[in-house]
C-alpha positions in Angstrom: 12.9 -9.3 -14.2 9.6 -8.7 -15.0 9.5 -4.9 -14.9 12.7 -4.8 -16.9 11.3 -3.2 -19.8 10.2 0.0 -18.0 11.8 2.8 -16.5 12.6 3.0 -12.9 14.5 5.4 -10.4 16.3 4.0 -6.9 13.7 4.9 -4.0 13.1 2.0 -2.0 15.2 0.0 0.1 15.1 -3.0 -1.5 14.7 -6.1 -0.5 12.7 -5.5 2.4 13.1 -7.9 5.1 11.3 -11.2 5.5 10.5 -12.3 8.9 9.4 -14.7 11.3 7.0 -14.2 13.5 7.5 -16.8 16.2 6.2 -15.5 19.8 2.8 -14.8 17.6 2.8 -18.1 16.2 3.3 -19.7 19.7 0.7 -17.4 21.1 -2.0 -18.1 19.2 -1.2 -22.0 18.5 -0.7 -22.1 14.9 -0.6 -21.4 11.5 3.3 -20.6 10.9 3.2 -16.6 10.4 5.7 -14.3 8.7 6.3 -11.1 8.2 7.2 -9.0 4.7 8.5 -5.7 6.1 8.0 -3.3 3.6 7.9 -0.4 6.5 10.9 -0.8 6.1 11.4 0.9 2.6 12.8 3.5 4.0 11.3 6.9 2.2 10.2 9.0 5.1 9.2 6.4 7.5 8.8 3.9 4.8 5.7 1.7 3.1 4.5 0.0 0.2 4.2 3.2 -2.0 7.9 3.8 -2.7 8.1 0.5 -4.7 5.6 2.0 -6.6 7.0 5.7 -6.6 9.9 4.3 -8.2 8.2 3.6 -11.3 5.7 6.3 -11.4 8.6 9.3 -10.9 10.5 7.3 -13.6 7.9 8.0 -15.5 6.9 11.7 -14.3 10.8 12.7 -15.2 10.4 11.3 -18.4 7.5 13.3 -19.3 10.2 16.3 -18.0 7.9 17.1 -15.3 8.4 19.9 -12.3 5.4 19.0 -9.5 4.0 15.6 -8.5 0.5 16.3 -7.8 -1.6 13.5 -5.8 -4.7 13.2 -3.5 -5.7 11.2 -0.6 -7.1 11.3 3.3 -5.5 13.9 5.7 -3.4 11.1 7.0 -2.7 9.3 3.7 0.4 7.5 3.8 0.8 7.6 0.0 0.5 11.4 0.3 3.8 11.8 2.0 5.9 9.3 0.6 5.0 11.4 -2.4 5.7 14.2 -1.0 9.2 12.8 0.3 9.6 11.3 -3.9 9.0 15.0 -4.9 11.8 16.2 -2.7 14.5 13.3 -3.7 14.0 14.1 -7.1 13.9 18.3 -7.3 10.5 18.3 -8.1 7.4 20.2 -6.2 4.7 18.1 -4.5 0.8 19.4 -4.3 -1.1 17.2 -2.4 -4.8 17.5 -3.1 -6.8 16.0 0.6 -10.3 15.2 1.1 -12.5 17.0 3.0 -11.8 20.3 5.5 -8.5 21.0 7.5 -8.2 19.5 10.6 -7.6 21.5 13.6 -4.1 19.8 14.3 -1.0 18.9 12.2 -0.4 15.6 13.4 0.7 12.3 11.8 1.2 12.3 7.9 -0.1 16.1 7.8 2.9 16.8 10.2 5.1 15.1 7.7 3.7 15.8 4.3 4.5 20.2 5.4 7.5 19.2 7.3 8.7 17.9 3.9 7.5 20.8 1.9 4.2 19.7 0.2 1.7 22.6 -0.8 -1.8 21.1 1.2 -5.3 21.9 -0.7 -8.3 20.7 0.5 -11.1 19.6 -1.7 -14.0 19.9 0.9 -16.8 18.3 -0.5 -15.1 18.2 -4.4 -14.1 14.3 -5.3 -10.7 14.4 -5.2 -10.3 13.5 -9.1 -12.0 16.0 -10.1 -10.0 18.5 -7.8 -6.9 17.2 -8.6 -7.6 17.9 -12.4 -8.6 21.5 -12.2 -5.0 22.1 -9.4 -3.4 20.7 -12.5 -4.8 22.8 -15.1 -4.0 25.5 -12.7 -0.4 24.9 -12.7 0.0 24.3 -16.4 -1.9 27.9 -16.7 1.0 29.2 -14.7 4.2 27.4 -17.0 4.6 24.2 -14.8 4.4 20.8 -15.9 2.8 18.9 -13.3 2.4 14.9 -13.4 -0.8 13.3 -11.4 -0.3 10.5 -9.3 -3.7 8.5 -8.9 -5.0 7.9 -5.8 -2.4 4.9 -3.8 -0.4 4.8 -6.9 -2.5 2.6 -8.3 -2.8 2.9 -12.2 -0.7 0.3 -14.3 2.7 1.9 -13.6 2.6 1.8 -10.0 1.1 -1.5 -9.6 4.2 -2.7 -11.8 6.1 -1.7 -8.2 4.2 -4.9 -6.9 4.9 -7.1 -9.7 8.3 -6.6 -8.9 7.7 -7.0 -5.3 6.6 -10.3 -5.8 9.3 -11.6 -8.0 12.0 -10.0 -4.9 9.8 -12.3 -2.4 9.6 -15.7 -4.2 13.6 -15.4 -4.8 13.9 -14.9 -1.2 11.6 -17.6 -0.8 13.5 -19.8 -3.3 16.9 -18.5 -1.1 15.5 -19.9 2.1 13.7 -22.8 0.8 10.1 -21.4 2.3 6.9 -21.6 0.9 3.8 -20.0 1.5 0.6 -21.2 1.4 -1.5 -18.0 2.0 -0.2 -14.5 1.5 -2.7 -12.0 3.8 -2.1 -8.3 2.8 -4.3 -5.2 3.4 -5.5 -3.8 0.1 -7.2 0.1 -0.1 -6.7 1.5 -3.9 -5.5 -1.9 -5.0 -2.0 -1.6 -6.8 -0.4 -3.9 -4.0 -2.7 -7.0 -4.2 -3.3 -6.5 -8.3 0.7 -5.9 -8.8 0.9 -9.0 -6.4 -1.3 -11.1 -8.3 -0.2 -10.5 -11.9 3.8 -11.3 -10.4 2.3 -14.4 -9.0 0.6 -15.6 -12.6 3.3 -14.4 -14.1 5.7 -16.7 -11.8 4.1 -19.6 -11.2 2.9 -18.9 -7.4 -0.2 -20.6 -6.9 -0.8 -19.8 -3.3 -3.7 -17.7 -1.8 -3.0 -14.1 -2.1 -5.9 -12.6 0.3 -6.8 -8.7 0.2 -8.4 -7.8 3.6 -10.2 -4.5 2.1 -9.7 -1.7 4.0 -13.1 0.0 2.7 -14.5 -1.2 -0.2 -17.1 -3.9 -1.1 -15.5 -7.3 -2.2 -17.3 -7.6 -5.4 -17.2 -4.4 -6.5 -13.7 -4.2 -5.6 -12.8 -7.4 -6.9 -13.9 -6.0 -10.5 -11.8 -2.6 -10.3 -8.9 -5.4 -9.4 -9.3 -7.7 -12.4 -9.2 -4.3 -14.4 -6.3 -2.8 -13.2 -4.2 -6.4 -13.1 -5.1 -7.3 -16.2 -3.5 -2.7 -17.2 -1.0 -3.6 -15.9 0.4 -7.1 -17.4 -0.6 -5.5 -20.8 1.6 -2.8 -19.5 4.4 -5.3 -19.2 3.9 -6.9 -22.0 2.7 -9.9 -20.2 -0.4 -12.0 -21.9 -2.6 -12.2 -18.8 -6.1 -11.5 -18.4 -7.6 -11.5 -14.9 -11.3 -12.3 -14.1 -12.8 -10.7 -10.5 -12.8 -14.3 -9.7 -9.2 -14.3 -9.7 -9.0 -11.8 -6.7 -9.5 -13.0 -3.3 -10.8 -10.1 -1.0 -12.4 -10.2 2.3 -14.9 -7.1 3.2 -15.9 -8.5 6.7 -13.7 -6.1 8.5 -14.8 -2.9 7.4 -15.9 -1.6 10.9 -17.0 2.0 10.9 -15.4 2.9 7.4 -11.9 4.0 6.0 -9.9 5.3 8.7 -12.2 4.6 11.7 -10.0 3.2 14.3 -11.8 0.1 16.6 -11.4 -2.3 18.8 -10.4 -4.7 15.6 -7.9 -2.2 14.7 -6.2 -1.1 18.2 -6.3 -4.9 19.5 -3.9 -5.5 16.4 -2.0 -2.7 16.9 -1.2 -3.6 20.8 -0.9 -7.5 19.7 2.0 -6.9 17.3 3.6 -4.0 19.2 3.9 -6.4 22.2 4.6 -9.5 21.3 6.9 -8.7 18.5 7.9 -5.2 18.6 6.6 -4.3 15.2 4.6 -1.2 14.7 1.1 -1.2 12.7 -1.0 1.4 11.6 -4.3 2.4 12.4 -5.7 2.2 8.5 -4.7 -0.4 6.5 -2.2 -2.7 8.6 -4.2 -2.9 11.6 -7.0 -3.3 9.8 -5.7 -6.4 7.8 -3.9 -7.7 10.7 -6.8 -7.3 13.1 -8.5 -9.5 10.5 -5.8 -11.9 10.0 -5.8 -12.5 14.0 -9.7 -12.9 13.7 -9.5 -15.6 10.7 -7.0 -17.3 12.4 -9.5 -17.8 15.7 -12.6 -18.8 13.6 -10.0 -21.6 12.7 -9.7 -20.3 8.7 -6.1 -21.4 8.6 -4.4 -24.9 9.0 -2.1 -25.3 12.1 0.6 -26.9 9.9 0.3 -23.6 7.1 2.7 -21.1 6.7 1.1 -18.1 6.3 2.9 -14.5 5.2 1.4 -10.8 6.3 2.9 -8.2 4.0 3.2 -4.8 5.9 2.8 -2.1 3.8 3.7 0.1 6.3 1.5 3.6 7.6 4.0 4.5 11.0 3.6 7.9 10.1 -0.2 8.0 10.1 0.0 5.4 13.9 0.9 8.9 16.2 -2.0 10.8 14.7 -4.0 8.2 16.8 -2.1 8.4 19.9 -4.8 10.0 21.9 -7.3 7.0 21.3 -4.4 4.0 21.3 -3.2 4.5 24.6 
């Protein structure tokens, strides 16, 4: 494997399932979609950040850490899957979350204290900078804390996705699928730059689309390049990635991170009810509400197979309830 040369720990329920998606396909009259169900990972309501986990604790235990420490939105599904890492492993989780606390524990929240995280809230701080000085409290006090970045995303997390995309083109190989276009919702990045450097690496030369969640495509595009190009150094891989190389679409931005609209909860309903598959508010609905638009505008060939990659967020759906239903 491609990953082989670093360390790893057993998180993830691996492989996840690949799908078909065939009442949505009839429903809206082409392309051929499918489903990569990596909400089905399994680490406390599962997602795309325990492929990634299992790298980054590797690494964390190595370093003969006690704490994770990591930051994120109030209902940041990396947050608790950290949080859930922290507790497979024996080791205490600080979670560092922007802004003020909200008036109800609800969603991810719920989860991240059910599971035991310590909760600090940076206000108005950036959440870096917080981050370091909660560490450099810790160490003060004997601990040895290890900082997860933001979504996991530095070059040994986004090795989680390199070996994601090895585990879907054997399946593909398996089942004799192709794919012409891969559609997958990408926030801090690690998924779709992981992705991306598995595909060179592999010989994939498919479309591999990032519907941003909330940042600019070109800016974006450049913090992608960076970190793909980390992380293949990181595995040794002689790779160098361009922003040209990374295919992001920032039309679907709608009110900002985490602002759930009619994009969003259309999504949400669609996949609920027509194939009893839950989607998140954030990043899936988001990327799926997109997908559903592009697929409308006619973007996609009727005769293309076409694969969404859930990276999961249940958790962080019931914090929404009020506004869903």
């Amino acid at each position: 494997m491609l990953t082989d040369k670093l360390t790893r720990v057993p998180i993830a329920h691996l492989p996840t399932p690949l799908e078909p998606l065939p009442r949505l396909t009839t429903k809206l009259g082409g392309p051929e979609l499918w489903i990569k169900r990596d909400d089905q990972t399994g680490l406390a309501t599962g997602g795309n950040k325990a492929r990634k986990l299992e790298f980054l604790v590797a690494d964390a235990l190595a370093q003969k850490a006690d704490t994770l420490i990591t930051c994120g939105a109030a209902q940041s599904n990396h947050a608790r899957q950290t949080a859930a890492a922290a507790v497979k492993f024996g080791l205490a989780c600080t979670l560092v979350l922007r802004g003020e606390e909200p008036p109800q524990t609800r969603g991810n929240l719920f989860l991240d204290r059910l599971l035991g995280a310590e909760t600090i809230w940076a206000g108005e701080q950036p959440l870096d900078e917080r981050m370091a000085q909660v560490a450099g409290e810790l160490q003060a006090r004997g601990h040895h804390p290890y900082v997860v970045p933001l979504g996991g995303s530095d070059r040994t997390g986004t090795s989680g996705y390199v070996a994601a995309m090895e585990e879907l083109l054997a399946q593909c190989a398996e089942r004799k699928l192709d794919f012409e276009q891969i559609v997958l919702p990408s926030g801090s990045g690690g998924t779709q730059a992981g992705a991306v450097v598995g595909a060179r690496a592999l010989g994939y030369t498919g479309r591999i689309l990032g519907i941003s969640v909330s940042a600019q495509a070109d800016p974006f595009r450049r913090v992608l390049a960076g970190l793909a190009t980390e992380t293949a150094a990181h595995l040794e891989l002689e790779l160098d990635f361009a922003p040209e190389d990374l295919d992001v679409n920032d039309d679907y931005l709608g009110g900002g991170y985490g602002v759930l609209g009619d994009l969003e909860r259309e999504a949400i309903h669609t996949m609920a009810s027509v194939e009893g598959v839950l989607i998140d508010p954030v990043y899936t609905g988001r990327a799926f509400g997109g997908l559903l638009d592009m697929i409308r505008r006619g973007d996609f060939r009727f005769e293309e197979r076409v694969l969404f990659w859930h990276t999961g967020g249940t958790g962080g759906l019931f914090a929404y309830a009020d506004t869903l239903i």
